[in-house]
MARTIVEX-826718 format. One record per residue: x, y, z of N, C-alpha, C in turn; residue in three letters. Coordinates in nm, 2 decimals. Last residue first. Example, Ala and Ser with C-alpha at 12.3 -4.5 7.8 and 13.67 -1.06 7.14 Angstrom:
{fiza {1.28 -0.22 0.71} {1.37 -0.11 0.71} {1.29 0.00 0.79} "SER"},
{fiza {1.32 -0.57 0.78} {1.23 -0.45 0.78} {1.32 -0.33 0.78} "ALA"},
END
This chain:
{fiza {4.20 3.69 -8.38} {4.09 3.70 -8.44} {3.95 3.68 -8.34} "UNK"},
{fiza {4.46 3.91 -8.30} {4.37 3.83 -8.28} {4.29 3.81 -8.36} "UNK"},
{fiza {4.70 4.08 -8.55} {4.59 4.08 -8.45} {4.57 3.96 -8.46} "UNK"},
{fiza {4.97 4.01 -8.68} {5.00 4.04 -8.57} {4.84 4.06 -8.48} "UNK"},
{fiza {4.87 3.89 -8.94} {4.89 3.77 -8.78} {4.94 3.87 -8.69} "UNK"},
{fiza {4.82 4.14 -9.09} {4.72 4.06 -9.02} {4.73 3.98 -8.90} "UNK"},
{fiza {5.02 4.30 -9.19} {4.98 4.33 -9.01} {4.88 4.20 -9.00} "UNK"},
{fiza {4.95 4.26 -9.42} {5.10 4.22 -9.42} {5.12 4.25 -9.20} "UNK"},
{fiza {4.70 4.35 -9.48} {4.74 4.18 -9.52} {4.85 4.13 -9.45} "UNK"},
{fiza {4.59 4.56 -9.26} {4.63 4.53 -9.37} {4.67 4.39 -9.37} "UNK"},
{fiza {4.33 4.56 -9.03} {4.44 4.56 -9.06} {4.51 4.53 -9.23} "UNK"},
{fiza {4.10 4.80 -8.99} {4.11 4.67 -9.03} {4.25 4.67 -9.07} "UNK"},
{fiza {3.96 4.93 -8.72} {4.10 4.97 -8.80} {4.08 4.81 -8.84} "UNK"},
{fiza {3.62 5.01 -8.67} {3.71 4.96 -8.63} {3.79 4.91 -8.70} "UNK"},
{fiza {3.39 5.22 -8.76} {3.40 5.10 -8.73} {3.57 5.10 -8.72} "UNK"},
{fiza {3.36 5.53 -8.76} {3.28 5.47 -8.77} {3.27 5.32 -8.75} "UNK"},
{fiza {3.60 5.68 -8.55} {3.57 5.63 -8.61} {3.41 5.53 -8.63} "UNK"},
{fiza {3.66 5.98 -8.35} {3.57 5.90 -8.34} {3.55 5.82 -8.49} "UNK"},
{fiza {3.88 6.24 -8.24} {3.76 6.18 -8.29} {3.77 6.06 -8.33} "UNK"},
{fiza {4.07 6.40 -8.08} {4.10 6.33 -8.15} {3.97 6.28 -8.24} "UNK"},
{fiza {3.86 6.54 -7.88} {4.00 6.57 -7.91} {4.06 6.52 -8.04} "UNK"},
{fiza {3.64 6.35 -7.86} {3.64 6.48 -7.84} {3.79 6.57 -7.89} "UNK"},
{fiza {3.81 6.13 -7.78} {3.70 6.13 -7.88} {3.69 6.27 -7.91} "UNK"},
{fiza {3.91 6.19 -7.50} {3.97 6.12 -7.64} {3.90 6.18 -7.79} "UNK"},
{fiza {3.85 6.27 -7.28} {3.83 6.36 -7.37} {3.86 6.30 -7.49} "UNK"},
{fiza {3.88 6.03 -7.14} {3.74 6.14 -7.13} {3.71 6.20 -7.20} "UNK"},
{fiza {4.11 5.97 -7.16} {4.03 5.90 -7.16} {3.94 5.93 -7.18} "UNK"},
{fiza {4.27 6.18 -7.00} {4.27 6.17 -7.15} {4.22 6.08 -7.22} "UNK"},
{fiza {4.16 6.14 -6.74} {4.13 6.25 -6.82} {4.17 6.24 -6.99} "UNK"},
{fiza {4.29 5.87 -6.69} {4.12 5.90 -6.73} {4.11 5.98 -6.78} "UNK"},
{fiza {4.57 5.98 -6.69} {4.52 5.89 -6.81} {4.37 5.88 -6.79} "UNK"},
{fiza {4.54 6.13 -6.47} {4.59 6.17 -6.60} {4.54 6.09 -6.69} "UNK"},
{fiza {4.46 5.93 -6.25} {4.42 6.03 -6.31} {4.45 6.09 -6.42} "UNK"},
{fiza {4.65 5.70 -6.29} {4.57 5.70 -6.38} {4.43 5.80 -6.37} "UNK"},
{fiza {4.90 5.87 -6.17} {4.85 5.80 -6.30} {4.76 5.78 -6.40} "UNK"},
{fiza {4.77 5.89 -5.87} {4.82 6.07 -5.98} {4.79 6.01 -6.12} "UNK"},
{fiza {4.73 5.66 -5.82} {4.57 5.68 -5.85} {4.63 5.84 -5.93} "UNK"},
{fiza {5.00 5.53 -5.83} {4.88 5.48 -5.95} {4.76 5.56 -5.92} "UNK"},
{fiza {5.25 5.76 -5.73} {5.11 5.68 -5.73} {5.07 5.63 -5.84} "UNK"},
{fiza {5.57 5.70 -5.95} {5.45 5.81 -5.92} {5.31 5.73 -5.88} "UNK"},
{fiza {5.73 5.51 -5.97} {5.74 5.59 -5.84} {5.60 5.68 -5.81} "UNK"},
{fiza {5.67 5.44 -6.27} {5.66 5.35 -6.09} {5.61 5.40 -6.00} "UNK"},
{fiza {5.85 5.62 -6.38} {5.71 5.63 -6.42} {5.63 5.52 -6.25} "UNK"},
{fiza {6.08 5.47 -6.45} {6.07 5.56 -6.33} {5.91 5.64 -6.29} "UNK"},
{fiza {6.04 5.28 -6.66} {6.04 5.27 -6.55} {6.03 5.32 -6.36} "UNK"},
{fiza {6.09 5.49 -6.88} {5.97 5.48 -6.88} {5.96 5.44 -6.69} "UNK"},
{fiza {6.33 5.36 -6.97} {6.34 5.48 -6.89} {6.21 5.51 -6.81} "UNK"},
{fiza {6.29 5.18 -7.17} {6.29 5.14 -7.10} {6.31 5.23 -6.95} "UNK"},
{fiza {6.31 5.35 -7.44} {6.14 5.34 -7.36} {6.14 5.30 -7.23} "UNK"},
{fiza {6.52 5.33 -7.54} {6.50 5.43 -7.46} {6.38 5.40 -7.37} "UNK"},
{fiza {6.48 5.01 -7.54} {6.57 5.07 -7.55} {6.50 5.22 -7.51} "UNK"},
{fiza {6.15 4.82 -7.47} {6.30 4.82 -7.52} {6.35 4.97 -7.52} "UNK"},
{fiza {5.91 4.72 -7.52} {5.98 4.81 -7.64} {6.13 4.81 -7.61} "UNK"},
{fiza {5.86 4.72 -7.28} {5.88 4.63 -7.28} {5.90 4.65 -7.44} "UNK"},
{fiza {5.80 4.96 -7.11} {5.88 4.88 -7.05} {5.92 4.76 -7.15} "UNK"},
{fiza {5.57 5.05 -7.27} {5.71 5.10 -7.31} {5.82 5.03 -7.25} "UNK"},
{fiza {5.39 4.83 -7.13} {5.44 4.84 -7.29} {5.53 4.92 -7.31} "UNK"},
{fiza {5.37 4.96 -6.86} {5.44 4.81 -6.89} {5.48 4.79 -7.06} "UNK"},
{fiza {5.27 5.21 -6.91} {5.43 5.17 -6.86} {5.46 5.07 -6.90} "UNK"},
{fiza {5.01 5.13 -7.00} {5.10 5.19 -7.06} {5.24 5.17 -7.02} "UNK"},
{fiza {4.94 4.98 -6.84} {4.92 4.93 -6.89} {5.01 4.98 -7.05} "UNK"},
{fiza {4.97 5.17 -6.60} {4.98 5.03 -6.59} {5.04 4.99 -6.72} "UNK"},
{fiza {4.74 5.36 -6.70} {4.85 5.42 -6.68} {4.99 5.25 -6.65} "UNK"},
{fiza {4.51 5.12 -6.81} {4.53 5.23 -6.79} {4.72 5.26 -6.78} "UNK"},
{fiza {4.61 4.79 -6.69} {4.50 4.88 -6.70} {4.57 5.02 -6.72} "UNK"},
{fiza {4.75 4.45 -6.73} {4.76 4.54 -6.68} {4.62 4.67 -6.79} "UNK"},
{fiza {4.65 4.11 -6.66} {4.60 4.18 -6.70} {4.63 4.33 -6.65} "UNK"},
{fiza {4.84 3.84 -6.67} {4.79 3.89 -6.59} {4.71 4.00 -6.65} "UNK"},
{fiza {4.88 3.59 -6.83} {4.75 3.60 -6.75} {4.73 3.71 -6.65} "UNK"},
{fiza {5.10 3.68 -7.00} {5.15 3.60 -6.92} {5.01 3.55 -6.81} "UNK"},
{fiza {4.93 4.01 -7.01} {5.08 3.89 -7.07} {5.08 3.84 -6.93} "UNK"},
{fiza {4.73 4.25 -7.17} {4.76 4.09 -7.10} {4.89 4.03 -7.14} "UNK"},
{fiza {4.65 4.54 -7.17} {4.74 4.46 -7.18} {4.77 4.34 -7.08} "UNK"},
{fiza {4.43 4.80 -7.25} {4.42 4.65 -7.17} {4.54 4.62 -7.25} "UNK"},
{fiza {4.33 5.12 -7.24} {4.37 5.01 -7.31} {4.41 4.91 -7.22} "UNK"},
{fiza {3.99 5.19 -7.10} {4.10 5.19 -7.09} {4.18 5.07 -7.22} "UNK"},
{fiza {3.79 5.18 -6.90} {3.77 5.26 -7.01} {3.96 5.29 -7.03} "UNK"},
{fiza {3.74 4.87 -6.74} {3.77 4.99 -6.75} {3.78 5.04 -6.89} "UNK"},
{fiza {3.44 4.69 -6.64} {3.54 4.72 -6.73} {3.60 4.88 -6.74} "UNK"},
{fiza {3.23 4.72 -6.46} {3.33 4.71 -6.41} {3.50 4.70 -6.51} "UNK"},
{fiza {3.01 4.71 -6.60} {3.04 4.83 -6.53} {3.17 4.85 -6.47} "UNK"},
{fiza {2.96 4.45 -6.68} {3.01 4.53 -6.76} {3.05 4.65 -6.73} "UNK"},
{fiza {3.14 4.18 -6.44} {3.04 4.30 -6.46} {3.07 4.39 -6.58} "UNK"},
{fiza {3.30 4.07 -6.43} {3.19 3.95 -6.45} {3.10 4.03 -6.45} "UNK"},
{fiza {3.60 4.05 -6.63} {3.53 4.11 -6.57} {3.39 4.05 -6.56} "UNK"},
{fiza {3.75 3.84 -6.80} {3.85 3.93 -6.66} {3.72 3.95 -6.57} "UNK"},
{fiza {3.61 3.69 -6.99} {3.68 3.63 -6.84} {3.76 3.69 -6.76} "UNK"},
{fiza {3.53 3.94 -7.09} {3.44 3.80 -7.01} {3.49 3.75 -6.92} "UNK"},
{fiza {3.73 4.02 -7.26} {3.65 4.13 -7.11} {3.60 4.01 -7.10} "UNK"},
{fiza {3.82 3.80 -7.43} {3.92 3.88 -7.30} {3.81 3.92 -7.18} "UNK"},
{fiza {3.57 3.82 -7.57} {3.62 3.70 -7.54} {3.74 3.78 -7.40} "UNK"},
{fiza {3.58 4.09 -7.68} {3.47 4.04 -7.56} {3.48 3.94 -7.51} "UNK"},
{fiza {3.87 4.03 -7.85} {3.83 4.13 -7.71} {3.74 4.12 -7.59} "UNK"},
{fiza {3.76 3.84 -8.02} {3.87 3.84 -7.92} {3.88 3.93 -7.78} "UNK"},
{fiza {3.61 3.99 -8.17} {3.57 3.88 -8.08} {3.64 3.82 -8.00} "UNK"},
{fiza {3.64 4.36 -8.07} {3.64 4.22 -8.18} {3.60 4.13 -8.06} "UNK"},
{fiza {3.64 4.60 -7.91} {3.47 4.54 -7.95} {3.52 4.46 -8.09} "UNK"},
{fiza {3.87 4.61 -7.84} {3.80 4.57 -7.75} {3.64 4.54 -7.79} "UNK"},
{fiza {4.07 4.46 -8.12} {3.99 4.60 -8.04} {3.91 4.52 -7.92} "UNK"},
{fiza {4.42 4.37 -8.04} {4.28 4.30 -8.08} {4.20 4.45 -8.02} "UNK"},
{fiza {4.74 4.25 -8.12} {4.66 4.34 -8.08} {4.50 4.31 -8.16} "UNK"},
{fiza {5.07 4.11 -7.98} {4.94 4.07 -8.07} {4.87 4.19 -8.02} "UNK"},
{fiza {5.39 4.17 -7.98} {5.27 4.27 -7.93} {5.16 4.17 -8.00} "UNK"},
{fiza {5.67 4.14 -8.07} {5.65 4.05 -7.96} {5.48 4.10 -7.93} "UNK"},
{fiza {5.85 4.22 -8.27} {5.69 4.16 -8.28} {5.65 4.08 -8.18} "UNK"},
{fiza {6.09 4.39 -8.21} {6.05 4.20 -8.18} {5.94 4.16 -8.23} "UNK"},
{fiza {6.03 4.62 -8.23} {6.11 4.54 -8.36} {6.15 4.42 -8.35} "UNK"},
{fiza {5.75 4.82 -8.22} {5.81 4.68 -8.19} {5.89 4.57 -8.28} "UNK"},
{fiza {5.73 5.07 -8.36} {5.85 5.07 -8.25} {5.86 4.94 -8.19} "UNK"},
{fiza {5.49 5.00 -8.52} {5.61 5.07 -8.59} {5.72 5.04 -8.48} "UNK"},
{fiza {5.32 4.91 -8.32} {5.35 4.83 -8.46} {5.49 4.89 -8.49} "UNK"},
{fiza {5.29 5.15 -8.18} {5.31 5.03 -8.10} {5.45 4.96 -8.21} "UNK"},
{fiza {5.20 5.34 -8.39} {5.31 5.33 -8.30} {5.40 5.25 -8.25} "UNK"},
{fiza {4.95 5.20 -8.41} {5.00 5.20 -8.51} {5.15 5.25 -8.46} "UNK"},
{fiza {4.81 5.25 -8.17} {4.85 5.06 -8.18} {4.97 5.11 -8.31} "UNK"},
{fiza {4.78 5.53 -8.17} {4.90 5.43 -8.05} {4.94 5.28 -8.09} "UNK"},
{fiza {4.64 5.53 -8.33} {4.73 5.56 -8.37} {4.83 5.53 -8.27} "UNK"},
{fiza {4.40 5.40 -8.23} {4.43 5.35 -8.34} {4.61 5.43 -8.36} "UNK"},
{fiza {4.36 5.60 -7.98} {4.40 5.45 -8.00} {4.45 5.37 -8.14} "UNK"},
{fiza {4.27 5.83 -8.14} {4.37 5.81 -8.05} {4.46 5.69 -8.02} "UNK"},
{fiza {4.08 5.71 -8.27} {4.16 5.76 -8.38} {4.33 5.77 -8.30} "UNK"},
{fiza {3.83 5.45 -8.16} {3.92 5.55 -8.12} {4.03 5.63 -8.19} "UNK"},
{fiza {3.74 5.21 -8.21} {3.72 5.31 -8.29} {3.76 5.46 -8.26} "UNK"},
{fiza {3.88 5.00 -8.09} {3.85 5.03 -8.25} {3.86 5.14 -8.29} "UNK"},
{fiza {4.03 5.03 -7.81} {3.94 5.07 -7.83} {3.99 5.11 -8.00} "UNK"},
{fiza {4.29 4.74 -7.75} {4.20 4.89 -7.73} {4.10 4.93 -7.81} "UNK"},
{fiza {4.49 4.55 -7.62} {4.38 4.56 -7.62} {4.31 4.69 -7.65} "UNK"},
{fiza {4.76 4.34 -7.67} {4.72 4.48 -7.64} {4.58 4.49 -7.69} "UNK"},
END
C-alpha cells in the first residue's frame, strides 16, 4: 500500500490498515520514500499522469483511488468483505467521491511536515 507521508488522513488510514490486518499480509511505503518513486517510475512514464491517490499493488497489478480502497477492505477479511458490493457502483460515481476527498484532505485533516516514521516493532511491515 502506497500513500501519501505526509497526509494526517493517510497516515491514519495506514495506521487502521496496521491495526485491522491480523494476517500482516499489507507492506506499506509513502509515496515520496524510495520505494514509492521506485513504484511511480515503473507504473507511470509521466509525472502528470500519477494519480493523487493511495496505490495498491499485488501481484503486479496496480489498483487506484476508490479501486484501491475496495480491494483492501476486500482483502481484511471478515465484515470488510461486504465492501464487495461497492463494485456495482460506476468507477467514475467512485472515484468522484474519492477525488473530492482527495482535494480537501489536507485542508480538512492537515498536513505533516515530513513523513510517519515507523516504530521499531512496524518496521518490516514498510518498504525501504
Amino acid at each position: 500500500m502506497y500513500f501519501d507521508g505526509v497526509c494526517n488522513l493517510c497516515n491514519a488510514a495506514v495506521q487502521w490498515v496496521i491495526k485491522s490486518d491480523k494476517q500482516e499480509q499489507f507492506r506499506f511505503a509513502s509515496l515520496q520514500s524510495e520505494a514509492g518513486q521506485s513504484m511511480l517510475m515503473s507504473y507511470f512514464s509521466e509525472k502528470s499522469k500519477i494519480p493523487d491517490s493511495v496505490l495498491l499493488e499485488i501481484d503486479g497489478m496496480l489498483y487506484a483511488k476508490s479501486s484501491a480502497a475496495i480491494k483492501l477492505l476486500q482483502m481484511l477479511g471478515g465484515v470488510y468483505k461486504l465492501s464487495v458490493i461497492a463494485w456495482v457502483v460506476p468507477r467514475f460515481i467512485r472515484d468522484a467521491a474519492y477525488d473530492f476527498i482527495a482535494r480537501n484532505r489536507y485542508k480538512w485533516y492537515g498536513k505533516r511536515d515530513s513523513c510517519m516514521v515507523p516504530t521499531a516493532e512496524l518496521q518490516s511491515r514498510f518498504l525501504n
